[in-house]
LUMLO-693033 format. One line per field, with one value per residue (C-alpha): residue number from 1; residue in one letter; x, y, z. Coordinates in nm, 3 decimals, always signed. Layout:
<recs>
keti = [NUM,...]
rodo = [a,...]
east = [X,...]
north = [Y,...]
up = [Z,...]
</recs>
This chain:
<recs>
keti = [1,2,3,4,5,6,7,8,9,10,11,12,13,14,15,16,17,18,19,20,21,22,23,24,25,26,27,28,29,30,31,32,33,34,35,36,37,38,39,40,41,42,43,44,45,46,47,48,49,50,51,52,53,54,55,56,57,58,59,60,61,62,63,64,65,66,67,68,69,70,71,72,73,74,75,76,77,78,79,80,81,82,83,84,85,86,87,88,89,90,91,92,93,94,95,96,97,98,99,100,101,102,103,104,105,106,107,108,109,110,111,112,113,114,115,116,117,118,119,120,121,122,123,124,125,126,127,128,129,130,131,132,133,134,135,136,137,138,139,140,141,142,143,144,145,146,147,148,149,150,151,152,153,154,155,156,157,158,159,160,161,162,163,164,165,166,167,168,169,170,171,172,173,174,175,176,177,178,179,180,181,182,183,184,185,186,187,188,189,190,191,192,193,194,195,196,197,198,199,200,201,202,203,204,205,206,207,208,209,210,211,212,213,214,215,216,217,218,219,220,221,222,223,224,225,226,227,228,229,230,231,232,233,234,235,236,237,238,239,240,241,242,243,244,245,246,247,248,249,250,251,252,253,254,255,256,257,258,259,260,261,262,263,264,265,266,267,268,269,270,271,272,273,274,275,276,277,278,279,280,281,282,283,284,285,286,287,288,289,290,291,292,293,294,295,296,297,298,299,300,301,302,303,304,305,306,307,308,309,310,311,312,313,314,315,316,317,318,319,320,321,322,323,324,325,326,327,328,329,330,331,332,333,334,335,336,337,338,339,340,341,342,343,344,345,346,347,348,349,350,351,352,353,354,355,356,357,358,359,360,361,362,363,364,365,366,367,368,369,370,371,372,373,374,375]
rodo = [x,x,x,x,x,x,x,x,x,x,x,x,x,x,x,x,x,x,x,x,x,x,x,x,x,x,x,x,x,x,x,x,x,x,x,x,x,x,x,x,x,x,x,x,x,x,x,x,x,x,x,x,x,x,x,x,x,x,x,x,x,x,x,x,x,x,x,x,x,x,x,x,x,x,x,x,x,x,x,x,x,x,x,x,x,x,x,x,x,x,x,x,x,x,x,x,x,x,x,x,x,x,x,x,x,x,x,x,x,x,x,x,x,x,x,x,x,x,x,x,x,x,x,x,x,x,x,x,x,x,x,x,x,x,x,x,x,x,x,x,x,x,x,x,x,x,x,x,x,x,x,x,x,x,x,x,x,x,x,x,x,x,x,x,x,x,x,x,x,x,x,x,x,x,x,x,x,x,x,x,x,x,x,x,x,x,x,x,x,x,x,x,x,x,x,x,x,x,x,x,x,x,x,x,x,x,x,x,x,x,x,x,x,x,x,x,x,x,x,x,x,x,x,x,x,x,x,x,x,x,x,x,x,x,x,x,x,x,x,x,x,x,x,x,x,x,x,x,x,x,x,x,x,x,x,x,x,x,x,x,x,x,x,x,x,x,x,x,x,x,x,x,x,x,x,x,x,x,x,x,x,x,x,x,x,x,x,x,x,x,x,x,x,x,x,x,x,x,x,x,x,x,x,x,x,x,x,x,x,x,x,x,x,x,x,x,x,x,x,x,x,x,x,x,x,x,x,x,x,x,x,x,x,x,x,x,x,x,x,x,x,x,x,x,x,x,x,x,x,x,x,x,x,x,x,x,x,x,x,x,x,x,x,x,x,x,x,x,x,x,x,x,x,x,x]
east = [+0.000,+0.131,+0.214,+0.184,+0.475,+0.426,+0.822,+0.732,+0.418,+0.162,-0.051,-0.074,-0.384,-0.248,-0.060,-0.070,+0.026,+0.159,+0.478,+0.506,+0.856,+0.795,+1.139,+1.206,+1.263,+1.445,+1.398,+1.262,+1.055,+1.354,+1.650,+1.625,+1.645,+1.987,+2.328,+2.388,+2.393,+2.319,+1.983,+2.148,+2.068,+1.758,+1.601,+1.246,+1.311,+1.516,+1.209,+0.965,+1.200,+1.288,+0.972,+0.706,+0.339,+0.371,+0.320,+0.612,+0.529,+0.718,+0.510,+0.662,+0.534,+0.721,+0.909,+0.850,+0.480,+0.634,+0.822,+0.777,+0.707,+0.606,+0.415,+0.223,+0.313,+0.150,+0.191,-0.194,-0.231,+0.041,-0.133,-0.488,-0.336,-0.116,-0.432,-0.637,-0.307,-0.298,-0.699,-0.691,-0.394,-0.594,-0.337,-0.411,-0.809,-0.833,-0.543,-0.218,+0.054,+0.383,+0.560,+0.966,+0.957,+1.255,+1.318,+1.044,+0.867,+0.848,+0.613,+0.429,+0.318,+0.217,+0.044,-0.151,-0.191,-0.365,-0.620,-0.703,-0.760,-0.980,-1.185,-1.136,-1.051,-1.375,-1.101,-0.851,-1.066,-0.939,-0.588,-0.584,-0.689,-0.472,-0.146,+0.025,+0.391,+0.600,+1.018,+1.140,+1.513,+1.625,+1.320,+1.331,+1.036,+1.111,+1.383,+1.638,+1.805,+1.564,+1.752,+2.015,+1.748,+1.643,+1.997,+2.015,+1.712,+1.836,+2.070,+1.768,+1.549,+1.786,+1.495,+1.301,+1.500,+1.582,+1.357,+1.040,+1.176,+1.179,+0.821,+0.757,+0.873,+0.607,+0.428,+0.668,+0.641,+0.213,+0.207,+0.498,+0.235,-0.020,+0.153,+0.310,-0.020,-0.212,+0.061,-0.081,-0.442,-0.395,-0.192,+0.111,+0.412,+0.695,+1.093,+1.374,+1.695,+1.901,+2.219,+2.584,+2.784,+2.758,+2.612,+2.791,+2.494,+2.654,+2.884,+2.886,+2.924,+3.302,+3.272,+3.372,+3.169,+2.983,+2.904,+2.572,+2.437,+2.099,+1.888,+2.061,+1.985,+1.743,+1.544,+1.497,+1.384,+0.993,+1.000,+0.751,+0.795,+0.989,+1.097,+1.463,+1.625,+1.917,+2.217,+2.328,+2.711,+2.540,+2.469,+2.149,+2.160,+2.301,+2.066,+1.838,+2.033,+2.172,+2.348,+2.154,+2.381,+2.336,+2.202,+1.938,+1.819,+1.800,+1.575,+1.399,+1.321,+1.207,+0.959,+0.785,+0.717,+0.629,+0.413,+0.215,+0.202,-0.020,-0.400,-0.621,-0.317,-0.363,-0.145,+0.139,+0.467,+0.823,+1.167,+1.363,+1.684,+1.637,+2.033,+1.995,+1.921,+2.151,+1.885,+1.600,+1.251,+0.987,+0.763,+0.470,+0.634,+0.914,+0.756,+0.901,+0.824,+0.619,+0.416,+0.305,-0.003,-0.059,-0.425,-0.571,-0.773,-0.793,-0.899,-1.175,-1.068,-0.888,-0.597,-0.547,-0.562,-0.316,-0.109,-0.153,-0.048,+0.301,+0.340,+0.265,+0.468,+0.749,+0.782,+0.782,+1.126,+1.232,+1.178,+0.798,+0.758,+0.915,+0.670,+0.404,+0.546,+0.601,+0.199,+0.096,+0.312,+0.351,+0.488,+0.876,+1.118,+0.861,+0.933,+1.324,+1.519,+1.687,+1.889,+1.698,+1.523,+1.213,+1.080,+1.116,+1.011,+0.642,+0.585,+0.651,+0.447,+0.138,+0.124,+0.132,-0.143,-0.370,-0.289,-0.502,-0.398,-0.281,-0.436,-0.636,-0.532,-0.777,-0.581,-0.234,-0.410,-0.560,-0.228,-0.059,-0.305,-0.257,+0.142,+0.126,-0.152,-0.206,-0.494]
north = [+0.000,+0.309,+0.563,+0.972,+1.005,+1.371,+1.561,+1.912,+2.179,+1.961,+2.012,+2.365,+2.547,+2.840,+2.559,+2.753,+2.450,+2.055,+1.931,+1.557,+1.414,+1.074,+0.810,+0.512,+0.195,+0.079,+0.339,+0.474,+0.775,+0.937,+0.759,+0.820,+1.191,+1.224,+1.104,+0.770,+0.815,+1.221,+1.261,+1.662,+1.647,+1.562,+1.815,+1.795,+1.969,+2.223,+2.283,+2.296,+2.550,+2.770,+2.845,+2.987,+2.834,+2.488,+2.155,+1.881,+1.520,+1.205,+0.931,+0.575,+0.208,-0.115,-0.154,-0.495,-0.413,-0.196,-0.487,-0.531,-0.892,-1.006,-0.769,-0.600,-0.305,-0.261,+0.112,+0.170,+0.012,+0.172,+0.511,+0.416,+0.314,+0.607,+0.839,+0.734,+0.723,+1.102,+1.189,+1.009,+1.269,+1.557,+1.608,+1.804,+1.837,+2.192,+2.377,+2.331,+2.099,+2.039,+1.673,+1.638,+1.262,+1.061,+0.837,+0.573,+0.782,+1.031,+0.767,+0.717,+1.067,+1.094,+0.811,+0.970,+1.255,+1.081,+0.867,+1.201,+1.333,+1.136,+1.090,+0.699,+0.710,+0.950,+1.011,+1.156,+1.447,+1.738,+1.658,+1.708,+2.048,+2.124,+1.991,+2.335,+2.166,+1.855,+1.808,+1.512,+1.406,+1.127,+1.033,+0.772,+0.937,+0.822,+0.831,+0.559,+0.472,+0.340,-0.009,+0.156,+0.202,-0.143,-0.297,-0.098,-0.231,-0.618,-0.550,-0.451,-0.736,-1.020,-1.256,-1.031,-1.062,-0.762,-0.898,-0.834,-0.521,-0.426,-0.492,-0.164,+0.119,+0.146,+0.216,+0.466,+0.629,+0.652,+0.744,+1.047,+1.121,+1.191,+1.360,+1.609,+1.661,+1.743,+1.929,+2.258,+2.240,+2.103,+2.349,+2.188,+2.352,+2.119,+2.168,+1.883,+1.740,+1.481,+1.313,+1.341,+1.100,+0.696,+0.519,+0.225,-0.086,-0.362,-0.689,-0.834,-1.239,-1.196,-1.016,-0.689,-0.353,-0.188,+0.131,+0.252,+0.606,+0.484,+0.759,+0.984,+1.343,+1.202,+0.994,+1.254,+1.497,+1.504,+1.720,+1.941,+2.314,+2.529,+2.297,+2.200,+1.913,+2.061,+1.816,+1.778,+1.647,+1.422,+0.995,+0.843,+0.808,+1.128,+1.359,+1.300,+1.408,+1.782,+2.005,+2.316,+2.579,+2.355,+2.481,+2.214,+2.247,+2.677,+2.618,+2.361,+2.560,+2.896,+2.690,+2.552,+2.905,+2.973,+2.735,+2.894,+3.183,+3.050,+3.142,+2.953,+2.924,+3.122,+3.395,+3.480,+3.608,+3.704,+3.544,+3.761,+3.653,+3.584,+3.729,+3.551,+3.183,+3.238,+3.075,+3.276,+3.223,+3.267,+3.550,+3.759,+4.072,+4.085,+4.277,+4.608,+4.881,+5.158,+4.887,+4.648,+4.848,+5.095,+5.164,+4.957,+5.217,+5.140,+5.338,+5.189,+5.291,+5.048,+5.305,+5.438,+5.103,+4.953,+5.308,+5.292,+4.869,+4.941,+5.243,+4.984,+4.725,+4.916,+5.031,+4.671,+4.494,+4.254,+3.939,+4.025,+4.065,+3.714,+3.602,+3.744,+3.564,+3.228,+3.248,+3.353,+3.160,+3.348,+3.167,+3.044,+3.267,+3.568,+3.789,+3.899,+3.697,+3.937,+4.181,+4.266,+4.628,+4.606,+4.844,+4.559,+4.300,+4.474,+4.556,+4.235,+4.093,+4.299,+4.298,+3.923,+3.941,+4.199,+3.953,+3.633,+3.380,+3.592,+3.635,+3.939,+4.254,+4.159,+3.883,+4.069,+4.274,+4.060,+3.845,+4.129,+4.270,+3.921,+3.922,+4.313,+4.258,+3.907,+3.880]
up = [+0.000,-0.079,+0.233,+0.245,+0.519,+0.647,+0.650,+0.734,+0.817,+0.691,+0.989,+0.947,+0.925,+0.728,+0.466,+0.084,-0.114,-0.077,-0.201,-0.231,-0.331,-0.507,-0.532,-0.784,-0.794,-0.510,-0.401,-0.024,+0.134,+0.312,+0.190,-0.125,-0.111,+0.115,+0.143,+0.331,+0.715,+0.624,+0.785,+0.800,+0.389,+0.352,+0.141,+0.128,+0.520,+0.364,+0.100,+0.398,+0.593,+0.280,+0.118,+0.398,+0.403,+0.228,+0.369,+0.261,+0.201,+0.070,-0.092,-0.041,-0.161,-0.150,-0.452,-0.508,-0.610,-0.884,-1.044,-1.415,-1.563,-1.906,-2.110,-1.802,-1.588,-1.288,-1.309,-1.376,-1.015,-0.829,-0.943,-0.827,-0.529,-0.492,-0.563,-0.290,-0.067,-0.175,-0.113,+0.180,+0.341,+0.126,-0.062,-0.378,-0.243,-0.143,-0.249,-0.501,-0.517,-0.620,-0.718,-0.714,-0.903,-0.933,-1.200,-1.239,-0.977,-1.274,-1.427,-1.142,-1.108,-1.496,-1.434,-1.144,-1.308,-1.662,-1.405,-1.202,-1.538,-1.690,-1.411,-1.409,-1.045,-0.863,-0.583,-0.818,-1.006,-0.761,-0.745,-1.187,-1.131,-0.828,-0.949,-1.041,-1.121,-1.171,-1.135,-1.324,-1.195,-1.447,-1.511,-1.835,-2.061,-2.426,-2.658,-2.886,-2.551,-2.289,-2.357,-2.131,-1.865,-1.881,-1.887,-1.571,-1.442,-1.536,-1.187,-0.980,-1.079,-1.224,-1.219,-1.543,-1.873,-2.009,-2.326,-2.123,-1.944,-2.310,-2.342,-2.192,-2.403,-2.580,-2.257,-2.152,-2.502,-2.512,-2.142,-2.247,-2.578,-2.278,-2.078,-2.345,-2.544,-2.211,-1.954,-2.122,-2.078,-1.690,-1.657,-1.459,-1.495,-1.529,-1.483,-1.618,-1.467,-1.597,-1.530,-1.716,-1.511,-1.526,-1.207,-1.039,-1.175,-1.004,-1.121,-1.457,-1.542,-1.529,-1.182,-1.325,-1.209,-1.472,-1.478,-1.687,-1.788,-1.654,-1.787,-2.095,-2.189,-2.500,-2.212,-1.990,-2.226,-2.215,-2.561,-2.456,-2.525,-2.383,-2.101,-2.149,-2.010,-1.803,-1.739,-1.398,-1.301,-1.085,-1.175,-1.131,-0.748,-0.664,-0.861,-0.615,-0.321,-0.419,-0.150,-0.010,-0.229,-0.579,-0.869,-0.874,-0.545,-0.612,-0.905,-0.744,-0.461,-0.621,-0.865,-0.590,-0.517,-0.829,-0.894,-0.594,-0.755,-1.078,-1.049,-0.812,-0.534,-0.273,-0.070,-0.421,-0.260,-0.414,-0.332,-0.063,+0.126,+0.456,+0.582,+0.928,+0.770,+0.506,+0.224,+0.062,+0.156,-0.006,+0.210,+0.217,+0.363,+0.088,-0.165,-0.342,-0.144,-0.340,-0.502,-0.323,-0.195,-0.493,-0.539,-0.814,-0.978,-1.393,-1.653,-1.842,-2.222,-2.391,-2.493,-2.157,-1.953,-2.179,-2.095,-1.754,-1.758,-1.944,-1.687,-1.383,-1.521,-1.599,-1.292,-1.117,-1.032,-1.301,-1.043,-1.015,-1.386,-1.454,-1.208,-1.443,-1.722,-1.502,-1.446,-1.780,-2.001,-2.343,-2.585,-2.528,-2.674,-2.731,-2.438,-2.436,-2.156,-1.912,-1.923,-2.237,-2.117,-1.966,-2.188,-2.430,-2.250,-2.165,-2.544,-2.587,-2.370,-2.430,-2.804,-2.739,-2.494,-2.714,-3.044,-3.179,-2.869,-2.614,-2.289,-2.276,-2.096,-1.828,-1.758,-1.727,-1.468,-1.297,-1.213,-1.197,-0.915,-0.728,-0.736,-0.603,-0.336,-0.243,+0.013]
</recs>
């Protein structure tokens, strides 16, 4: 049965948003996300302490139920079972959540996310429209080299031939179709890690170690647009366990916050740096002064509230307006990346959100209205 093992502030009245870390095969709720005999590193805590107002979960189930055999994978199972584990905690019921997937667990939570979807499993519909982002580390979506994957997997479960472990790429490949064709209109935001270095698989027939790049760049690259697939000097195990000052953990961190920020979470806050913990939090009392409390009082023609929107979002620091981007994803590429001007950047953005597809002005100001005076 799978578990919802509570890590941090998930008993708090005032909780924002879930975060629910999900690990592999062999894999385990705690140890797979820190060092051995580190219980100092292990992150979801830091994730809990570093970004104010969420509640941190880790979702384990025993990995022997997730073995593969012969042509069937019990994935479709594991999810249903995994769903109710998740409405049963009332996780992704009321408010938004985040998942940090490892690996297979990757699957798992696509999986999860197609049956909430689709309504198949009653428990489930809730969490498909509260699910506001997903972090893939190594997870094996699709690609020409998932026979590395399951050559990998032939030292975890020597009793299935790699021949049937092979069975299931299609699988992998239709669930990956789902997943990319549908990540837009749920919504879920969705951020890519993969490995660079080989991982230590275990002894061959001579005796010899052999060492396997379980999950490649092509793998871990979901192909959906926009998201890129950054590669990690980390192998397959320690991917999952990043120090406090990496680059993965950083960006990991601030799009959990982010992903708060979307519309329909509740209480959207900035980054600030919080000098006496050393680590930036994520905090309601951080905003820009001279903004954050500016009368919201629009014009109602159509030439002077688009005026008076490219005054107010000129005016806003660069970190709030790529939060307006993050929660009203123009297309990639369209706005100019900093340190374009921000002159630019607002043109940009509005002529896109005036144009055939674009959001509406309404829209702008409305998100913009939340990120500036959050109730």
């Amino acid at each position: 049965m799978s578990e919802l093992v509570p890590i941090f502030g998930t008993d708090n009245p005032d909780c924002r948003g879930d975060v629910v870390f999900v690990h592999g095969l062999n894999g385990d709720a705690r140890k797979t996300w820190q060092p051995e005999n580190q219980p100092d590193r292990f992150w979801p805590n830091w994730i809990g302490e570093d970004v104010d107002g969420v509640g941190v979960w880790s979702l384990g189930y025993p990995v022997n139920a997730f073995a593969w055999k012969g042509a069937t994978m019990p994935l479709a199972d594991r999810a249903v079972n995994a769903l109710v584990a998740l409405e049963t905690g009332g996780v992704g019921m009321n408010r938004p959540v985040v998942f940090i997937a490892h690996s297979l667990g990757g699957l798992l939570v696509k999986e999860v996310l197609r049956k909430a979807a689709d309504g198949s499993v009653p428990e489930g519909r809730l969490l498909a429209q509260n699910t506001r982002g997903v972090v893939f580390l190594s997870t094996p979506h699709s690609g020409s080299n998932l026979a590395d994957f399951v050559a990998y997997l032939k030292f975890l479960l020597p009793s299935v031939s790699v021949d049937e472990l092979r069975t299931q790429e299609p699988r992998l490949r239709e669930l990956n179709t789902w997943y990319r064709n549908n990540v837009v209109q749920l919504s879920v935001k969705t951020q890519v890690y993969c490995e660079r270095k080989p991982t230590p698989a275990g002894r061959n027939f001579f005796g010899q170690w052999v060492n396997l790049m379980v999950v490649d760049a092509a793998s871990s690259d979901p192909g959906i647009t926009g998201v890129t697939a950054v590669p990690m000097d980390d192998d397959h195990l320690s991917i999952s366990r990043p120090t406090r000052d990496s680059t993965l953990y950083k960006r990991t961190k601030e799009f959990v916050g982010l992903c708060l920020l979307t519309p329909g979470a509740v209480s959207p806050t900035p980054v600030s740096r919080d000098s006496d913990a050393g680590s930036e939090r994520v905090s309601p009392d951080s905003r820009s002064p001279g903004v954050q409390n500016e009368p919201m009082n629009w014009p109602q023609s159509g030439k002077a509230e688009r005026l008076e929107l490219n005054r107010r979002l000129n005016g806003i620091p660069p970190q709030q307006f790529n939060m307006l981007l993050f929660a009203l994803e123009p297309p990639a590429g369209l706005v100019p990346p900093m340190p374009a001007p921000q002159g630019d950047r607002v043109s940009a953005l509005l002529g896109w959100a005036e144009g055939p597809g674009g959001c509406g002005l309404p829209q702008v100001r409305a998100v913009l209205e939340a990120i500036l005076n959050p109730s």
